[in-house]
C-alpha positions as CSV (number, residue, x, y, z in Angstrom):
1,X,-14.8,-124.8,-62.8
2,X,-16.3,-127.4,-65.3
3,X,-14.0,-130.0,-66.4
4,X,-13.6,-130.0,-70.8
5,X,-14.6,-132.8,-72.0
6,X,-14.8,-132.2,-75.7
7,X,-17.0,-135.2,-76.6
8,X,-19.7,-134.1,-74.8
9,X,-21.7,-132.1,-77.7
10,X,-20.8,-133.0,-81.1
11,X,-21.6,-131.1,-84.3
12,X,-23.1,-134.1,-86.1
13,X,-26.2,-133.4,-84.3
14,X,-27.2,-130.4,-84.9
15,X,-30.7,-129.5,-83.1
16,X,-33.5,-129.3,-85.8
17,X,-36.5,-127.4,-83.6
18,X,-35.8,-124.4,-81.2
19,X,-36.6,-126.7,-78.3
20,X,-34.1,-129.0,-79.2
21,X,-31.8,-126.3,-79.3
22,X,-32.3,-124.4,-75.6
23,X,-31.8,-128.0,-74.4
24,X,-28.5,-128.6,-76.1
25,X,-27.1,-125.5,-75.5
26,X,-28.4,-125.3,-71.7
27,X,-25.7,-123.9,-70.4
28,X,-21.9,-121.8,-70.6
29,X,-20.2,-125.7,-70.5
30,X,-22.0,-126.8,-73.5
31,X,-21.5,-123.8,-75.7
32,X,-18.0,-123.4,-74.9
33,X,-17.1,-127.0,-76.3
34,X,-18.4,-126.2,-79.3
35,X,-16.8,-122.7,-79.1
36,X,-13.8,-124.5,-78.5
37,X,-14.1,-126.7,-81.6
38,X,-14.5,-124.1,-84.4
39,X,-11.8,-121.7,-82.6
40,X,-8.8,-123.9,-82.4
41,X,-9.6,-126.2,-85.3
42,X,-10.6,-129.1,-83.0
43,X,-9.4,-129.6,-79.4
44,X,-7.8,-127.0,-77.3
45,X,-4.5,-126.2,-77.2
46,X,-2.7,-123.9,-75.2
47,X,-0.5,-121.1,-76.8
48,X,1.8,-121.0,-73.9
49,X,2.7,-125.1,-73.0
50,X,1.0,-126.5,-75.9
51,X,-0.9,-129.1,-73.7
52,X,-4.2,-129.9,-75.2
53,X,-6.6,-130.5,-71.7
54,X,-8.1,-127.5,-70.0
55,X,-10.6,-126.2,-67.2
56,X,-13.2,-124.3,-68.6
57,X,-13.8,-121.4,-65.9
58,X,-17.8,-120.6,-66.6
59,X,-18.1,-117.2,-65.0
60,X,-14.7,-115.9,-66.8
61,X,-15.1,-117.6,-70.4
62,X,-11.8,-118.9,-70.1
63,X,-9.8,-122.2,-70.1
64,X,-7.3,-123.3,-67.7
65,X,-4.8,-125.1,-69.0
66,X,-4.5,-128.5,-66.8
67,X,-0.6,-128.4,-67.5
68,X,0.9,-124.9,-66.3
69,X,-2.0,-123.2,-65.3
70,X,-2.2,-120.3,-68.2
71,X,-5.5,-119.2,-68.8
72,X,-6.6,-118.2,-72.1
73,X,-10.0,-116.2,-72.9
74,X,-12.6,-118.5,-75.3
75,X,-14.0,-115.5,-76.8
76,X,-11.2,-113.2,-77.2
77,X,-11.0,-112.4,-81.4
78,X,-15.1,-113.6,-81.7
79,X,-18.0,-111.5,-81.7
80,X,-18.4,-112.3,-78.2
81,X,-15.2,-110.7,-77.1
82,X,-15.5,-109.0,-73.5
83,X,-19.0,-109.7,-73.3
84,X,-20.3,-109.6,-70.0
85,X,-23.4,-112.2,-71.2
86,X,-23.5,-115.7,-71.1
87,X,-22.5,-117.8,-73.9
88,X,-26.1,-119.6,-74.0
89,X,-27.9,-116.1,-74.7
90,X,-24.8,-115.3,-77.6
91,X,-25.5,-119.1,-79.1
92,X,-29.6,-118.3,-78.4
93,X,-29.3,-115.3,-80.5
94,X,-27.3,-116.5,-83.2
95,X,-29.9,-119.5,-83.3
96,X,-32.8,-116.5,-83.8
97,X,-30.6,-115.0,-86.4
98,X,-30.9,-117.5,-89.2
99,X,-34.3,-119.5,-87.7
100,X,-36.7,-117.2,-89.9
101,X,-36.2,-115.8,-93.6
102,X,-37.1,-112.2,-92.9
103,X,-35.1,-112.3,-89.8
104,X,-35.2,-110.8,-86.4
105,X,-35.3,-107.0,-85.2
106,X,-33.3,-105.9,-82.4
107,X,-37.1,-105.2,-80.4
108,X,-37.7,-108.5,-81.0
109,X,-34.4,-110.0,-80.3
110,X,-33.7,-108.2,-77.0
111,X,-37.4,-109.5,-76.1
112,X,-36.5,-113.1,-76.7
113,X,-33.4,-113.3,-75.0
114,X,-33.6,-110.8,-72.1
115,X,-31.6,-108.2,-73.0
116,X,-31.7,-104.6,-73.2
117,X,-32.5,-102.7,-76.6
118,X,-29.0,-101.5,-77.3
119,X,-27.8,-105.0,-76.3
120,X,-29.8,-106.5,-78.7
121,X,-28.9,-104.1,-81.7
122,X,-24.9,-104.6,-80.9
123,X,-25.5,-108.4,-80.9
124,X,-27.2,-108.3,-84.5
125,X,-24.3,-105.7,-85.5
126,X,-22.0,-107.8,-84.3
127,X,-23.7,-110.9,-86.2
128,X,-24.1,-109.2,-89.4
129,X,-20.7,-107.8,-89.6
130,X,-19.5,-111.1,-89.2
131,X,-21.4,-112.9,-92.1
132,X,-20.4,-109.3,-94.1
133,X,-16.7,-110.4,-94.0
134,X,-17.4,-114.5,-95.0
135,X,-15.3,-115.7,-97.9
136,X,-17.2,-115.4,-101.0
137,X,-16.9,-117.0,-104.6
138,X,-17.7,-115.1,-107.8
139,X,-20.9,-116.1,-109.5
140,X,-20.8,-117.8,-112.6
141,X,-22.8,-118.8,-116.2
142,X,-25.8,-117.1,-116.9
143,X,-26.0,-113.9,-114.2
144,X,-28.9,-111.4,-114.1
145,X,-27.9,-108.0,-113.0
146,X,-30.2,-105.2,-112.2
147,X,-30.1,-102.5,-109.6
148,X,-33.3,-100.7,-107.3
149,X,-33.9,-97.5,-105.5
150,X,-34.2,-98.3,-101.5
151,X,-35.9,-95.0,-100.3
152,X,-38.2,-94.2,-103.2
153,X,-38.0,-92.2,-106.7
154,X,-38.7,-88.6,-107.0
155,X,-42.1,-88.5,-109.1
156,X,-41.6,-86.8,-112.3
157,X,-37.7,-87.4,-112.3
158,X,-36.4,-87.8,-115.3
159,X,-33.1,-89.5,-114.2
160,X,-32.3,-90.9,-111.3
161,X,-31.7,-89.4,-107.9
162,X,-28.7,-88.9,-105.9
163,X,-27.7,-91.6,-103.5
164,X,-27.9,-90.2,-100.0
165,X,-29.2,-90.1,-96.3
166,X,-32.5,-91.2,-97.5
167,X,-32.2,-92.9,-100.5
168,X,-29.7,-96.1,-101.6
169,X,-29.0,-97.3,-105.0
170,X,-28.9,-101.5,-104.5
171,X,-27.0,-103.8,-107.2
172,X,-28.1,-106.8,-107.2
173,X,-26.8,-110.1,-109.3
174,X,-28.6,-113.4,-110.2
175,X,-26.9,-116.7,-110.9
176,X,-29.9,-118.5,-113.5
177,X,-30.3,-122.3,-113.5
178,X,-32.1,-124.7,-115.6
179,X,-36.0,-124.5,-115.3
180,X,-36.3,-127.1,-112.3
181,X,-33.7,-125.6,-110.2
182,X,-35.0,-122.0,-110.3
183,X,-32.2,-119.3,-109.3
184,X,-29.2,-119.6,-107.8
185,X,-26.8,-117.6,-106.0
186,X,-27.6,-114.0,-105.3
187,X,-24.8,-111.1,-104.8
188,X,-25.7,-107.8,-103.1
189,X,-24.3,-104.1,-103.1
190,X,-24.7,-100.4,-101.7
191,X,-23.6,-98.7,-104.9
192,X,-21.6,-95.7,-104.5
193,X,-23.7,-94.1,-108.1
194,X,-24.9,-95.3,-111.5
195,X,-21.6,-95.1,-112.6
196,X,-19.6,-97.1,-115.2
197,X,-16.8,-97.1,-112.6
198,X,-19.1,-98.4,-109.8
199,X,-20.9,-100.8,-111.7
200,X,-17.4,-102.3,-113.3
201,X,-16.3,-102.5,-109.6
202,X,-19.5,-104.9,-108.7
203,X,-18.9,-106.8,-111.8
204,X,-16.0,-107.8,-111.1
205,X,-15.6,-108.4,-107.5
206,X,-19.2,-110.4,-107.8
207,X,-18.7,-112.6,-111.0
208,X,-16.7,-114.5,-113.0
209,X,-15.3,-113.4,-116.3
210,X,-16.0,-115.2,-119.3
211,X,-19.8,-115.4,-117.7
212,X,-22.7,-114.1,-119.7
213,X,-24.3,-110.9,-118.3
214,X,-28.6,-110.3,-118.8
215,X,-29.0,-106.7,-118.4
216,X,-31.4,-103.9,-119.5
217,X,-30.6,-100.8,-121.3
218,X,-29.3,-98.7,-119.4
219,X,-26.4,-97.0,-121.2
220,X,-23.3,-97.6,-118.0
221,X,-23.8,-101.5,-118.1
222,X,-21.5,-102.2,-121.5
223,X,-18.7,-100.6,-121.0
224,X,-18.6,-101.7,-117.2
225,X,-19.3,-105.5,-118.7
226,X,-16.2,-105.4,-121.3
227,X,-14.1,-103.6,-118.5
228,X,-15.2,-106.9,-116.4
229,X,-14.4,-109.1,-119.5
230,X,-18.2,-110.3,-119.6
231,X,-20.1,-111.4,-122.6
232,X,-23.1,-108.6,-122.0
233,X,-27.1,-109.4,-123.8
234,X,-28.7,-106.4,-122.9
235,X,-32.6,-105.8,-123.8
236,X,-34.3,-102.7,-124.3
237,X,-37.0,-101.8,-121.9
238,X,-36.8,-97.7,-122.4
239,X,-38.5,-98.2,-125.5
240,X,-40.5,-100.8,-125.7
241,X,-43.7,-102.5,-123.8
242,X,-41.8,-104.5,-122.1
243,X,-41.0,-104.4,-117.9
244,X,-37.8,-104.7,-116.3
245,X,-38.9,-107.4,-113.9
246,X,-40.0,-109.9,-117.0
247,X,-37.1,-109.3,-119.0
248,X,-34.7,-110.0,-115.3
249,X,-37.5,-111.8,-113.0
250,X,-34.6,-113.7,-110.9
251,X,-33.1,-110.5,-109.8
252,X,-36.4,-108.6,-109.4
253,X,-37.7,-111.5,-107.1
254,X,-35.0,-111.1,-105.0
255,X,-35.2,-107.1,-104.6
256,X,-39.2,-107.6,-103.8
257,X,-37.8,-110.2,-101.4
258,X,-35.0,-107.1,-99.8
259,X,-37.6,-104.5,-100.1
260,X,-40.1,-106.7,-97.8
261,X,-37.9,-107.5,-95.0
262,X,-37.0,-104.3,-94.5
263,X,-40.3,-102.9,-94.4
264,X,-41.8,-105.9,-92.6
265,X,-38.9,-107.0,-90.2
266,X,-37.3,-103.4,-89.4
267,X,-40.4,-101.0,-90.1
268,X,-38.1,-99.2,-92.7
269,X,-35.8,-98.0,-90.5
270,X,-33.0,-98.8,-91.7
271,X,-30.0,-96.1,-92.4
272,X,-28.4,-96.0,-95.0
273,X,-24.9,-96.5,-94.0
274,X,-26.1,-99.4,-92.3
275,X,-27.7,-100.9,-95.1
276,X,-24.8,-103.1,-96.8
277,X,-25.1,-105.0,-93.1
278,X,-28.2,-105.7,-93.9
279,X,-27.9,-106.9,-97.6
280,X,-24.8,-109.3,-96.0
281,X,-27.5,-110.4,-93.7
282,X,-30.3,-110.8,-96.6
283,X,-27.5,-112.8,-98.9
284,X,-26.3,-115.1,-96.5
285,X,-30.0,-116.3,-95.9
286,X,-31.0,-116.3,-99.2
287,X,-27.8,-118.4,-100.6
288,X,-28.3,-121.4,-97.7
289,X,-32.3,-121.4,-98.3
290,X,-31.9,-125.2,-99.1
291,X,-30.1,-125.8,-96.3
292,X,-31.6,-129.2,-94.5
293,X,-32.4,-127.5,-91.2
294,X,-31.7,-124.0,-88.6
295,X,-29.6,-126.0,-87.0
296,X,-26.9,-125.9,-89.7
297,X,-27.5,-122.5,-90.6
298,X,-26.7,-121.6,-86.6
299,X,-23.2,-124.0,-87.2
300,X,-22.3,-121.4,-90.1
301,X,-22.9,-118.0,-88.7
302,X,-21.1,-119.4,-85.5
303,X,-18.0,-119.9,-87.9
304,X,-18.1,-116.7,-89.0
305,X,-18.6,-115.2,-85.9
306,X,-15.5,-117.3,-84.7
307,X,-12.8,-115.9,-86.7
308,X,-14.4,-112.7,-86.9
309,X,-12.1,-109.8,-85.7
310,X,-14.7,-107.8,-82.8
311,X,-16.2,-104.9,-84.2
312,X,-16.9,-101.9,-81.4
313,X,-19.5,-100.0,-81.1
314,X,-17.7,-96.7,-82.3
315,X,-17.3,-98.5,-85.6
316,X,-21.0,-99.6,-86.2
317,X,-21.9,-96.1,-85.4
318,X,-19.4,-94.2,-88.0
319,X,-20.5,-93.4,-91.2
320,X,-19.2,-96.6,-93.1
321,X,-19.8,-100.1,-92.0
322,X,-17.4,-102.0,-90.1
323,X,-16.9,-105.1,-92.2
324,X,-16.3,-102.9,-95.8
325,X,-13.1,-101.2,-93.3
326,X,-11.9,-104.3,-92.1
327,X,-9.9,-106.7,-94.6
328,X,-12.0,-109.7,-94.7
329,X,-10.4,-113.2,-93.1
330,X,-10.7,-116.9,-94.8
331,X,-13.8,-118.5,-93.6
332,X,-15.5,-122.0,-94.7
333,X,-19.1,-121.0,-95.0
């Protein structure tokens, strides 16, 4: 048993290269502190006595309490809950999560860390579901919206397609800032159809009302806009020389941006009733893409991943993701 001693790794730190990272996370002790931190708010504190000093026990992932003996599992209600692994690979992986903007498949991931193939898809389940269920604010101002085709258009269709097994319709939504500060927030949906109803449901679960909406023509957006008490500019692109991507470029930017990591990262492989995961994945990324270093991106997915009710497996492999059935849970992200 290792003794807690919970100034031994501090947050304020936080490891700025890889290297940095594999030494400060070098083993269970070290990770479990932190663990520790972000699970009971601070310090430990045990639910039975209320005594805040504890053994950690390494090979269980549980502490000890020094005062009457109750042991209490670190990772029960994580994403690490009843995993057999050590806490290093879980933080390790997490770390590989957010350290590149394309992110990491699970081929690659299970190479890295030593883990099998399945091992290494549960993990980045586990991971995505987790950022999925983050607490999110509503965008605001001036908001591009725009939706894409994952999958591909039927050539010579006059409409558009069905969604399905093989094909997705994406809604996507901009926040737009002044010139030197480029875009802003980005919001990201698996829509149901093209819709009024569907779009009125992303409208106003994603932004704010009273904010002004850039759209194109397409005849669903202004009723779904007044429904969603936005002020609605659309322009004309059906009839006119003019391309959707220069009338909306913020929103377009960011779809080339969706469309290339899943054909670069995951080979296109990616189902379709798995792909709001991976749009939680994309916008988590994308929103913190200022942020000063990995190191801090790591700190926020491991506070997700902290409060996160554990997803199983059965639910990953149903047909609708875990995090849209679970009710989400209040998380500082």
């Amino acid at each position: 048993m290792a003794e807690v001693d919970p100034a031994r790794v501090r947050d304020d730190a936080l490891p700025k290269t890889l290297a940095e990272f594999v030494d400060r996370f070098s083993d269970d002790a070290r990770c479990a502190e932190v663990l520790r931190r972000w699970k009971y708010g601070g310090a430990f504190r045990c639910p039975r006595c209320g005594h805040d000093a504890a053994w950690f026990i390494e090979s269980r992932k549980t502490d000890e309490c020094r005062a009457c003996g109750g042991q209490t599992s670190l990772t029960a209600g994580t994403v690490m809950h009843k995993s057999p692994k050590p806490l290093r690979l879980w933080f390790l992986a997490m770390y590989l999560f957010v350290s590149t903007k394309q992110g990491i498949s699970a081929t690659s991931l299970a190479q890295q860390i030593g883990v099998s193939y399945p091992t290494g898809w549960l993990w980045l389940a586990k991971l995505r579901s987790a950022v999925g269920r983050r607490t999110t604010t509503q965008l605001m101002g001036l908001v591009e919206y725009d939706d894409t085709w994952e999958g591909g258009l039927h050539e010579g269709h006059g409409g558009r397609p069905k969604v399905g097994e093989k094909k997705a319709l994406i809604g996507g939504a901009v926040e737009l800032r002044s010139a030197k500060k480029g875009f802003g927030r980005v919001r990201l949906a698996s829509m149901k159809d093209g819709s009024i109803p569907s779009f009125e449901s992303f409208f106003k679960e994603h932004v704010a009302p009273g904010s002004t909406l850039l759209t194109d023509d397409w005849r669903s957006y202004p009723a779904a806009a007044r429904a969603a008490k936005l002020d609605h500019i659309p322009t004309c692109v059906s009839r006119s020389d003019r391309k959707a991507h220069d009338v909306l470029p913020g929103v377009h930017r960011v779809f080339s941006l969706v469309h290339r990591m899943l054909l670069a990262t995951y080979q296109g492989a990616v189902s379709m009733k798995h792909l709001p995961s991976y749009l939680a994945e994309f916008e988590f990324r994308f929103n913190r893409r200022h942020s000063s270093s990995r190191g801090l991106l790591f700190q926020r997915v491991l506070a997700c991943a902290t409060v996160s009710a554990p997803p199983t497996y059965a639910e990953f492999t149903s047909g609708e993701p875990a995090y849209r059935r679970r009710k989400r849970r209040p998380v500082v992200t």
